[in-house]
C-alpha positions as CSV (number, residue, x, y, z in Angstrom):
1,X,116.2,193.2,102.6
2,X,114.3,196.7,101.1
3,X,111.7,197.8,104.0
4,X,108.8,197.0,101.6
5,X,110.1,193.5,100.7
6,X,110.7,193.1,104.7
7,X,107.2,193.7,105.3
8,X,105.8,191.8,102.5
9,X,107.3,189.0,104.4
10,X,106.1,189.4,107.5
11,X,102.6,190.1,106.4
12,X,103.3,186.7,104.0
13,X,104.4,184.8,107.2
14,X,101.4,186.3,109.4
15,X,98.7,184.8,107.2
16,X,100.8,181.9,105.9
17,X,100.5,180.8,109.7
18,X,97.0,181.2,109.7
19,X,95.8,177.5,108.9
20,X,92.3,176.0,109.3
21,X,91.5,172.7,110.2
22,X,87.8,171.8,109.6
23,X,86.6,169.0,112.0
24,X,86.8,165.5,110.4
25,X,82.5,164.4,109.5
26,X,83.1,160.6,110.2
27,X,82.6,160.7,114.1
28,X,84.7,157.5,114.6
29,X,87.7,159.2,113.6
30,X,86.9,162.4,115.3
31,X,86.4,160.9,118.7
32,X,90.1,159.1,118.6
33,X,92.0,161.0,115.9
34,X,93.0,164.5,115.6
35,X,95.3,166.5,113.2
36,X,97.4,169.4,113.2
37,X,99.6,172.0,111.1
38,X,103.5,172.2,110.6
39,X,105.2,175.0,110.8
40,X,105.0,178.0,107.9
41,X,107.7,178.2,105.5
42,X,109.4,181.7,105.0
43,X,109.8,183.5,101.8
44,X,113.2,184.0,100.8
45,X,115.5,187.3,101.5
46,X,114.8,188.7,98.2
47,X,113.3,188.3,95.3
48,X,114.1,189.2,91.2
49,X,111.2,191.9,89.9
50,X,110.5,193.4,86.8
51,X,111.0,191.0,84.3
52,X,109.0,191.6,81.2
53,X,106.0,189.5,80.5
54,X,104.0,187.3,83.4
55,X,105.8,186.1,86.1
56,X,105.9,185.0,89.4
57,X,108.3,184.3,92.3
58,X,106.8,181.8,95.0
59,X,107.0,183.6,98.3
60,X,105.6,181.7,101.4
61,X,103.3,179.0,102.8
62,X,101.7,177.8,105.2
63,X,102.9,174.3,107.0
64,X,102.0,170.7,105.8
65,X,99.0,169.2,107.3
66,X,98.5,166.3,109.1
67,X,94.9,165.4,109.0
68,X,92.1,162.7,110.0
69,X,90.4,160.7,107.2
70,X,87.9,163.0,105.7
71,X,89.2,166.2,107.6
72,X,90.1,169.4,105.6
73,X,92.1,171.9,106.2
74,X,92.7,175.8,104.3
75,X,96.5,176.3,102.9
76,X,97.8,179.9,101.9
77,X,100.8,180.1,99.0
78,X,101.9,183.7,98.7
79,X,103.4,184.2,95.0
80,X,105.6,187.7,94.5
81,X,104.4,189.1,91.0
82,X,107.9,189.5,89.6
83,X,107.4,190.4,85.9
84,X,106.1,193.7,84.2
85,X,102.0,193.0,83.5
86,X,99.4,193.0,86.4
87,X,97.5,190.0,86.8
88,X,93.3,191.3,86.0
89,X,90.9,188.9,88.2
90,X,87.9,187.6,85.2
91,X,90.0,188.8,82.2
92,X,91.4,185.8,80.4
93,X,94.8,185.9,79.4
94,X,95.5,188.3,82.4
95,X,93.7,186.2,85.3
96,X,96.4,184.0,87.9
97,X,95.6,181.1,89.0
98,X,97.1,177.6,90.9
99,X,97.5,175.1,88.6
100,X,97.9,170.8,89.5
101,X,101.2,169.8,88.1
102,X,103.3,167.0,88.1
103,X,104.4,164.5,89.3
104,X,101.2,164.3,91.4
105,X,98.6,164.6,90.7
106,X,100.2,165.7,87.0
107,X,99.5,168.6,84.6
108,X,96.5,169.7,84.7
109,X,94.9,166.2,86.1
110,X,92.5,165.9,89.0
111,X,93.5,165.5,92.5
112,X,92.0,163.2,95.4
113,X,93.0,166.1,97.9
114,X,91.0,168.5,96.4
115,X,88.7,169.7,93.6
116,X,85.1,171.0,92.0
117,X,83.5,167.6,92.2
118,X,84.7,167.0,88.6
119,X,86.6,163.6,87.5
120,X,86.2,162.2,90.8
121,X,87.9,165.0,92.7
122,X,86.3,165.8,96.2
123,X,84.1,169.2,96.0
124,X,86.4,171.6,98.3
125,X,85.1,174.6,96.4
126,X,88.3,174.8,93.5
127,X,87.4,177.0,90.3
128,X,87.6,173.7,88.5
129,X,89.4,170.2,89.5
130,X,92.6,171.0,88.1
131,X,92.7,174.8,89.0
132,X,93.3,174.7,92.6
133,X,92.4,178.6,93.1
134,X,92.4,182.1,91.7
135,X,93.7,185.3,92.5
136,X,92.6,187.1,95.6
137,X,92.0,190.3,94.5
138,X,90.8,192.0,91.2
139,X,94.2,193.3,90.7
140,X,97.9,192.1,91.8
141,X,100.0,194.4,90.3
142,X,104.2,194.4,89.5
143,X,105.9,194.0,93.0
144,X,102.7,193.1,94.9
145,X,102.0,189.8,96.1
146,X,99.2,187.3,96.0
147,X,98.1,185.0,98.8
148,X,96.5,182.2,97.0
149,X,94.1,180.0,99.8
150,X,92.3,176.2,98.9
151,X,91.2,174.0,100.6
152,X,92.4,170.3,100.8
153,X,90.5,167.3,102.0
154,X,92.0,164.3,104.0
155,X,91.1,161.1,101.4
156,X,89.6,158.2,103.8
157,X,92.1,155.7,103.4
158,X,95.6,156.6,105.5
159,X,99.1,157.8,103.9
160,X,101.3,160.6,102.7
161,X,100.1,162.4,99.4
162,X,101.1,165.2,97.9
163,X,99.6,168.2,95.7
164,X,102.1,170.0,93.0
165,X,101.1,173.2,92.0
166,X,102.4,175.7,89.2
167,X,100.8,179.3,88.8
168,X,99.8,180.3,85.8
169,X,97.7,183.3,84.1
170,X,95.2,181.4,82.2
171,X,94.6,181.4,78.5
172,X,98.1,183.0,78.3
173,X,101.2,181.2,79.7
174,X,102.4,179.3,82.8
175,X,104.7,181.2,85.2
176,X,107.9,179.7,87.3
177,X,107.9,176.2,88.4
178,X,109.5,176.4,92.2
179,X,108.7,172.4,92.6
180,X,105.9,174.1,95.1
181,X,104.1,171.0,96.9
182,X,101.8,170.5,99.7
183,X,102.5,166.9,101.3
184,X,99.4,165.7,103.5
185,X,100.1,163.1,105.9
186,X,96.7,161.4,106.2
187,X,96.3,159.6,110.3
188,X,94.9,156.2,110.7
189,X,91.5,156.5,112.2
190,X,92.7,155.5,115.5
191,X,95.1,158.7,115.3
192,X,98.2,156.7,114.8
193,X,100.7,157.3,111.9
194,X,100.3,155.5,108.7
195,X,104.1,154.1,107.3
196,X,106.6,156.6,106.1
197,X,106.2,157.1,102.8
198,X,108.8,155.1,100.0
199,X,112.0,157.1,100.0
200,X,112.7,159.5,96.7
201,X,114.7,157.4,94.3
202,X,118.0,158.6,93.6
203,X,120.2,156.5,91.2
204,X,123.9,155.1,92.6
205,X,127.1,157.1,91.3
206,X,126.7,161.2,91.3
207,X,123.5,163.0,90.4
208,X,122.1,166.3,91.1
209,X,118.4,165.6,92.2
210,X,115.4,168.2,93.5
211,X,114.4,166.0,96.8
212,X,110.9,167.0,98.2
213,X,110.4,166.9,102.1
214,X,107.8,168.7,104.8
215,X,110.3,171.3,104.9
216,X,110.3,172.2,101.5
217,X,112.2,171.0,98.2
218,X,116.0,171.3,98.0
219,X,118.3,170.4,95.3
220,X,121.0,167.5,96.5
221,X,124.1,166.7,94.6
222,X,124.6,163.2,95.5
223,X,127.4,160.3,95.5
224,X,125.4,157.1,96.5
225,X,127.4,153.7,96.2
226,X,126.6,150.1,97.5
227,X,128.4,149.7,101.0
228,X,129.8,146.6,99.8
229,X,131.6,148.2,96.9
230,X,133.3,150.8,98.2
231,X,135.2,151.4,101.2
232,X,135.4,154.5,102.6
233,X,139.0,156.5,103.8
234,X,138.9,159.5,106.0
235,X,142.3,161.1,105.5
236,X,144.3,164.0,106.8
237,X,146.9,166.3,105.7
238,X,148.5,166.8,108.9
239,X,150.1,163.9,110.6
240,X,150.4,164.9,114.2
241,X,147.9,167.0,116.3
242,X,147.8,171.2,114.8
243,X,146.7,174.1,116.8
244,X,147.2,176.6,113.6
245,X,149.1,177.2,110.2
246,X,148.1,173.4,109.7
247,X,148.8,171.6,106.5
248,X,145.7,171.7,103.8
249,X,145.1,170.3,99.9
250,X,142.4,170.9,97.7
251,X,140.4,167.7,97.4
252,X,141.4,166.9,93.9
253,X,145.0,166.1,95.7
254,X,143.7,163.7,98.1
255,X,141.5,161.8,95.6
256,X,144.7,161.8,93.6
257,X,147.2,160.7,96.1
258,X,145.5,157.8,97.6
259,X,143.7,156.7,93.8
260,X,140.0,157.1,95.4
261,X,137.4,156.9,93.2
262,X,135.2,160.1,94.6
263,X,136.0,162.6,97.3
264,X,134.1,164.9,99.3
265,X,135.2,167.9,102.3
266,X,135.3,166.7,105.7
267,X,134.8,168.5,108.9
268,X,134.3,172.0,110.0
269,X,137.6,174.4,109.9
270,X,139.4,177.5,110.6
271,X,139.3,179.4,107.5
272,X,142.2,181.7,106.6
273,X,139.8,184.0,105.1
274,X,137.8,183.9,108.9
275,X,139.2,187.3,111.3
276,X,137.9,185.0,114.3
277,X,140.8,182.3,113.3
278,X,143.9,184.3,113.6
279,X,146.1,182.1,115.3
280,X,144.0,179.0,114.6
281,X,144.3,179.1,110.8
282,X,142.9,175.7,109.0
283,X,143.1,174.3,112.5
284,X,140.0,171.8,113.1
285,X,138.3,170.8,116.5
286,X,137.3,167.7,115.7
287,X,138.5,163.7,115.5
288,X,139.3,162.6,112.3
289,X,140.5,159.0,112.2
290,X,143.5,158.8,109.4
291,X,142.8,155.9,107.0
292,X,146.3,155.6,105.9
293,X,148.2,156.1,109.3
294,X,145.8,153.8,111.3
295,X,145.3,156.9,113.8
296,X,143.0,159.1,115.4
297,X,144.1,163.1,114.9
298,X,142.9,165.4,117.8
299,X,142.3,162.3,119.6
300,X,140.6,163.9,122.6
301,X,137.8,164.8,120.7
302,X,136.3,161.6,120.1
303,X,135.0,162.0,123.8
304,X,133.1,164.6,123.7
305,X,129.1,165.5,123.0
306,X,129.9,165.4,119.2
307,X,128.5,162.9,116.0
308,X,130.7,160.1,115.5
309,X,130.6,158.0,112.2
310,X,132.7,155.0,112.2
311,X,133.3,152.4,109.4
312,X,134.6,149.0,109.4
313,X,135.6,148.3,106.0
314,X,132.0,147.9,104.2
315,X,130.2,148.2,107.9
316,X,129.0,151.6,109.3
317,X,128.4,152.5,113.0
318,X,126.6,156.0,113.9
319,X,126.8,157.6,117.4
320,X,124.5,160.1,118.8
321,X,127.7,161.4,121.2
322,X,131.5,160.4,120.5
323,X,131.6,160.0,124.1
324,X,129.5,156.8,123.5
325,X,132.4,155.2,121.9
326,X,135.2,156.6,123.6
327,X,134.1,155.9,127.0
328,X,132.9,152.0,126.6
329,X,135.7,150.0,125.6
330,X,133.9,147.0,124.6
331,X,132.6,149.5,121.3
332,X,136.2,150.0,120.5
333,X,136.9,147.3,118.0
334,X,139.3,148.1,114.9
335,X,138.0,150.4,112.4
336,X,139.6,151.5,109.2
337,X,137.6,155.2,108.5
338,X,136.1,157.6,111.2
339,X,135.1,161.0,112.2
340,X,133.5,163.6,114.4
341,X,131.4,166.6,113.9
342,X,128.2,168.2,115.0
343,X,125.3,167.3,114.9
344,X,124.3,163.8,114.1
345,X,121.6,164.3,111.7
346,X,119.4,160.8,111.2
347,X,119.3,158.0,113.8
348,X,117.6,155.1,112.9
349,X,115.7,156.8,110.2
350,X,114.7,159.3,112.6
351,X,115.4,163.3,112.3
352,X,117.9,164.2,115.4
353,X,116.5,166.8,117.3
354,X,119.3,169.3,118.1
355,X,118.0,172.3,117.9
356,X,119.7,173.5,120.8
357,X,122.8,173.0,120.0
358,X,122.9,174.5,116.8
359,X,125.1,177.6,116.5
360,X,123.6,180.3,114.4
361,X,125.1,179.8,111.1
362,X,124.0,176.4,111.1
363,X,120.2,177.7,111.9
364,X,121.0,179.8,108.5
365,X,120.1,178.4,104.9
366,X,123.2,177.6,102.8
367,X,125.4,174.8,100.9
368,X,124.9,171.6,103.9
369,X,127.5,168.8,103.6
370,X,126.6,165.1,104.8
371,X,127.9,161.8,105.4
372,X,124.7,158.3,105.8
373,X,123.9,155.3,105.0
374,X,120.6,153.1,105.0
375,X,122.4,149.7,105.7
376,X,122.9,149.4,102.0
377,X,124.2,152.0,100.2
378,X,126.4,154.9,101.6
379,X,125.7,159.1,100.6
380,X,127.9,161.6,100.4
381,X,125.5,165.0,100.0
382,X,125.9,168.6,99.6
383,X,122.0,170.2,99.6
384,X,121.6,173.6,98.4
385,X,120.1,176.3,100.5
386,X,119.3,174.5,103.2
387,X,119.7,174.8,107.3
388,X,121.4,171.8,108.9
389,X,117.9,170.9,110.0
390,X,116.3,170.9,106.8
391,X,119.3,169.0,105.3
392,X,118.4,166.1,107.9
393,X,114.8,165.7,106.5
394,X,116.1,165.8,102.7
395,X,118.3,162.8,104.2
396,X,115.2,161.2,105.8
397,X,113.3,161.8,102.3
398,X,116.1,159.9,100.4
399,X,115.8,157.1,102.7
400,X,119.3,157.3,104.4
401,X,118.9,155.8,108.2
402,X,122.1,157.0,109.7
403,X,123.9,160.8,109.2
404,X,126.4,162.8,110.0
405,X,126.6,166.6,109.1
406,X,129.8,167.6,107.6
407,X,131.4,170.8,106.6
408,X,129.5,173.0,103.5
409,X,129.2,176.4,102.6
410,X,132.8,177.8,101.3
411,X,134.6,174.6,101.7
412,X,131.8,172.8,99.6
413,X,133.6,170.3,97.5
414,X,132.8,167.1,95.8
415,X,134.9,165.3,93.5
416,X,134.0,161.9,90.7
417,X,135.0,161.1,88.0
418,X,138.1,163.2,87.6
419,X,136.3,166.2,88.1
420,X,134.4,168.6,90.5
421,X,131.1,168.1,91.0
422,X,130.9,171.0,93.1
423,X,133.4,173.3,94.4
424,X,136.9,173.3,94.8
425,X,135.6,175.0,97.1
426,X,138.9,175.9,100.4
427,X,142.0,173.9,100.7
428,X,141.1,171.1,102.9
429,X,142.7,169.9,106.6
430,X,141.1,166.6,105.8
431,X,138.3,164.4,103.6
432,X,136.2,162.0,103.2
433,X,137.3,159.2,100.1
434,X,135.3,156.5,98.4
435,X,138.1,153.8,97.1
436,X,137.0,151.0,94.8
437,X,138.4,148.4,94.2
């Protein structure tokens, strides 16, 4: 990162952080409810500049609110002026500004989280109701950023809502769409949550889907299938237990060989291409449970502090902890698919907290593989630019109840319809396969 971009971002991060919650006016909620700030979200490493005409590269904001009925709160967006023209405060056609945009409230429509008073938006002191604030300063020049600050306002009634926003330099053109949102979870007045909100549709077979959580928005490709059409084969290329030099395919061979219908990578591995693996090369540390030989590979590891998904022809079992299974012998009934990594990622619908066991890479944003189901409809997802954390809420905002991480990265690969959908991606130690019948 240049110096001057490196302290753009921690000056973006210091006042992105800097969040004010306005005591709620109606007195019953305020005596029993009381809201709060997530954390900030960091601008990325670096960030294009120079491109001729207006533009704009979103760079920072402050966390998502969760606020009492009637409460407000002040948000801070930081936008990086990437093109060639300053933006001039009072000029039209040279003035930035927020923008609403779609899909709520929509372009250019009024918002029940904030507004001028106009159209039925609540007065929280916006330029007008569908311009959600202006420039700072008089003058944000090429390679300087703007912190843009509004303020939204709890609606009474309880719920998750969101606000879209899109800069723009008015009278001229609208800059880059980055899908930036603010989603405000709105408490009960008795301070307890109001029901998650519906999960983001995503449409069965493979997409490629922009998925918007508290964390952020992150683009998922997807394979989603009915449980009860497809069963799902965990496969290996190695036959017998292998420390190093072990067998591998590219996933278009295993899809081929055992005529599945979609494929995806399967667990962490050595890489050749990793100086740390010499003498471990495409070696793997975890259980994988071989569909076709009706056998567990690197056995041992089922009992350990590792994920476990299990499947039982169309029927899916999660564990928190292999050792759960593979220590309780009444769990161990037949099973026809399985395997281990780290971490679990959803239980119950729930975001797994494993913070602490997350290696440093994994804390890192990048290409996040995923195995879950809902009790429906199994997923197969590889989201883009995203930490293994983050990757668990885009599961939660799909409405997946059940998750296991799996390998991403340089071994991303996901494979329908006789093609790629993403990779090839490395030669593979083992997979995950969807058969149909």
């Amino acid at each position: 990162m240049r110096p001057r971009i490196a302290a753009l971002a921690a000056t973006a991060m210091l006042v992105a952080s800097a969040l004010i919650l306005a005591p709620a006016p109606m007195q019953s909620a305020a005596a029993t409810c009381s809201g709060g700030v997530g954390p900030g979200i960091p601008p990325p490493a670096s960030v294009p500049a120079g491109i001729p005409g207006f533009h704009a590269q979103w760079y920072g904001q402050s966390g998502y609110p969760t606020l009492c009925p009637g409460q407000r709160s002040t948000a801070t967006v930081a936008y990086f002026n990437s093109g060639s023209l300053g933006w001039v405060s009072g000029r039209m056609g040279e003035a930035a500004y927020l923008g609403t945009w779609g899909p709520e409230p929509g372009q250019d429509r009024a918002s029940p989280l904030g507004g001028d008073g106009a159209l039925g938006s609540p007065d929280t002191g916006w330029p007008r109701y569908n311009r959600i604030a202006m420039q700072p300063g008089p003058y944000v020049g090429p390679g300087q950023v703007a912190w843009f600050q509004f303020a939204i306002q709890a609606p009474p009634t309880s719920g998750t809502y969101r606000l879209y926003l899109r800069p723009l330099v008015e009278g001229a053109t609208w800059m880059e769409d980055f899908g930036v949102f603010w989603m405000v979870t709105v408490l009960n007045a008795d301070g307890t949550a109001p029901p998650p909100p519906p999960a983001v549709p995503s449409p069965t077979g493979s997409s490629v889907i922009d998925v918007p959580t508290s964390r952020g928005t992150f683009t998922v490709h997807l394979v989603k299938e009915r449980l009860a059409d497809v069963t799902v084969r965990t496969v290996t290329a190695n036959t017998s237990d292998c420390a190093s030099d072990c067998p591998v395919k590219p996933l278009a061979q295993y899809v081929a060989e055992n005529g599945a219908y979609a494929g995806m990578n399967g667990t962490y591995l050595c890489p050749p291409d990793y100086p740390s693996c010499a003498g471990k090369v495409n070696s793997y540390d975890y259980a994988v449970y071989n569909s076709i030989l009706g056998k567990w590979l690197n056995a041992g590891a089922t009992n350990t502090l590792n994920g476990m998904a299990l499947f039982s022809g169309h029927a899916a079992t999660f564990y928190r902890r292999g050792a759960t299974w593979a220590q309780n012998p009444a769990l161990q009934t037949p099973i026809t698919a399985g395997i281990t990594m780290m971490p679990l990622l959803l239980q119950g619908g729930a975001v797994v907290d494993s913070s602490s066991e997350q290696t440093a890479a994994q804390m890192l944003r990048g290409t996040k593989g995923s195995i879950g189901v809902d009790g429906t409809y199994l997923y197969l997802a590889l989201t883009s630019s995203a930490t293994i954390t983050e990757s668990a809420y885009v599961l939660q905002a799909l409405g997946v109840r059940d998750a296991l991480n799996l390998d991403g990265g340089g071994t991303s690969a996901m494979y329908i319809g006789g093609a790629y959908q993403v990779g090839p991606g490395r030669l593979l130690p083992n997979a995950v396969l969807l058969m149909k019948p």
